[in-house]
N, C-alpha and C positions, 0 to 999 in steps of 0.2 A: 790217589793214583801215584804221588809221586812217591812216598812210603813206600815202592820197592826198587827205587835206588838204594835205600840202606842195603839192598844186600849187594855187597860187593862184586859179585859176578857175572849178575846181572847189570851193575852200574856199567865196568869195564867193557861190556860185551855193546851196550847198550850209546856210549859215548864211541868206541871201537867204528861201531856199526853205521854212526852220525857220520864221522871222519871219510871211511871207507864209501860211504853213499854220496856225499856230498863233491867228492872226487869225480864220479861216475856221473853224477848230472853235470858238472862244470865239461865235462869232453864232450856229453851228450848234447851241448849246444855249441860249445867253441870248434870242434874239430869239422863238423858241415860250413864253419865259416871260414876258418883255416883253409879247406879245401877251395871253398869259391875264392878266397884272394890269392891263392897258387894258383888257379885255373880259369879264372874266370866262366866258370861254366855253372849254368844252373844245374844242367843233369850230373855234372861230377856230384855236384849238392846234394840234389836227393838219392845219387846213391849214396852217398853218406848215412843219410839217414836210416836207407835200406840195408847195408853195412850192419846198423846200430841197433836196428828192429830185427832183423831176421832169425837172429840167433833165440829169440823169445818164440818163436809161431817152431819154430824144426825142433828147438830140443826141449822147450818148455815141462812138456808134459811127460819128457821120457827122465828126465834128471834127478826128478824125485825119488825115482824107481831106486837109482844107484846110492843116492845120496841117505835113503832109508838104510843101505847094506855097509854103507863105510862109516867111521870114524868119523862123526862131523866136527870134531875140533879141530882133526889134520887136514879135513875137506877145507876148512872154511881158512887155515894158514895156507896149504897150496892152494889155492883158487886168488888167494891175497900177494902172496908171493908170486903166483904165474903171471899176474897181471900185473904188478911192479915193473920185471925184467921185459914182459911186451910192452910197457909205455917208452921203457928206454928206445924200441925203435923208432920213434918219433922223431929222437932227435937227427938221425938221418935223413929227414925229408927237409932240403932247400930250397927246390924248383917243383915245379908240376909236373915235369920228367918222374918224378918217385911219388908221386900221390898214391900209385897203388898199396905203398907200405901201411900210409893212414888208412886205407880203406883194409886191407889185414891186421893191423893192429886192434881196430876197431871192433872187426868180424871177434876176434880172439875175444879182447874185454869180455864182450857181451855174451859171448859162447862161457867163459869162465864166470860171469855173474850167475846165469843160470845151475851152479853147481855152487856156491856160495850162499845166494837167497835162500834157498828152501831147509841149509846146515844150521842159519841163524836163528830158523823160526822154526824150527823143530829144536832146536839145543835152549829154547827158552823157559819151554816145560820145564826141563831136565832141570833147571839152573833156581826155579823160583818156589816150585812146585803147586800143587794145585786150587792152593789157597788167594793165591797173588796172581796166577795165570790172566785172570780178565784183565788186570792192571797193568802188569806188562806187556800181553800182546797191545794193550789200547796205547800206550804208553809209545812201544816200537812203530807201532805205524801211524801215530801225530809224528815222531821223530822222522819216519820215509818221506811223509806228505811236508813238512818243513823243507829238507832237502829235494825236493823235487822243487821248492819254489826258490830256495835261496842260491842252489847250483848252478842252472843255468843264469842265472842275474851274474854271479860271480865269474862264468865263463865269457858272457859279453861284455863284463867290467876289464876284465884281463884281458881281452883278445883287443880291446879299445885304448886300454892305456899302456900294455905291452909292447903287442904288436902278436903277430900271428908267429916269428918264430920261438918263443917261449911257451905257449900253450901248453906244449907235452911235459916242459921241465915242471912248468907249477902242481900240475895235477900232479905229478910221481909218487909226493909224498902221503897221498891218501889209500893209497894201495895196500902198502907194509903199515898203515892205520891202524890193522890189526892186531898187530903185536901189542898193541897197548889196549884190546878185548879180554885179556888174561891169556891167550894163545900163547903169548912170546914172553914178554915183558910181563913180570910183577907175579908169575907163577900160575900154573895150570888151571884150568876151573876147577872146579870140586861141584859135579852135578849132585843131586839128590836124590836118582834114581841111576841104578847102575848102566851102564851105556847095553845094548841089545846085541 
């Protein structure tokens, strides 16, 4: 299984995609905690969470649609890029007066992952071809199921030893992740099959 890291664009896409995931679970548990030490409120709390989940159940099943018609390399840089410049609004939340930014900044993320997921794992085909395909989808999602487990630990480690107004600074860097996918940094991919 691990024999298709050697191909490099897969590698990059693949380490990219770790970075960029890994970001997104660290919010997805610090930022419903962040909100309860601004507010003391549990229902600020779970709408946090609802915030964080809603954007999967509305556009889930419609993003794929668009995401088949465009460019999944420019998808998957703007969707990386939109969600960098929306964590910047973070750092204007001080009080529980502006919690509603987190809970729009939130909304956004999640609304921008569903349009970045489905460019990753469809550009995987493209990138390995269909000799290695079982390898690297199995490969990519041990790599999701990792970061589901080690993001949130990393979000309650930070928001613990922190403190809750950094949260959004630490996460930022996982965003622009992707330029180091082959997107940005280190030169374009080169699929194996021509784009549609």
């Amino acid at each position: 299984m691990l024999t298709v890291l050697r191909r490099r664009d897969f590698r990059l896409l693949f380490i990219g995609g770790l970075v960029s995931s890994l970001g997104d679970w660290f919010l997805f548990i610090a930022l419903p905690f962040y909100v309860y030490s601004l507010t003391g409120s549990t229902l600020a709390t779970g709408g946090m969470f609802i915030a964080e989940s809603l954007p999967s159940i509305l556009f889930g099943s419609v993003t794929g649609v668009f995401v088949d018609r465009w460019d999944r390399r420019r998808t998957m840089m703007t969707s990386d890029l939109l969600r960098a410049v929306r964590r910047l609004g973070l750092l204007a939340v001080r009080s529980g007066a502006r919690v509603w930014i987190v809970f729009a900044v939130s909304f956004a993320q999640a609304t921008i992952g569903q349009f970045f997921n489905p460019s990753r794992d469809a550009l995987i085909s493209r990138l390995v071809g269909e000799k290695d395909l079982l390898a690297a989808n199995s490969l990519s999602s041990m790599g999701n199921q990792l970061t589901m487990l080690i993001g949130p630990a990393l979000g309650g480690a930070s928001l613990a030893m922190f403190g809750r107004g950094r949260i959004g600074v630490r996460s930022a860097p996982s965003a622009p992740g992707v330029g180091g996918e082959g997107t940005g940094s280190g030169g374009p991919f080169r699929p194996l099959t021509p784009s549609p």
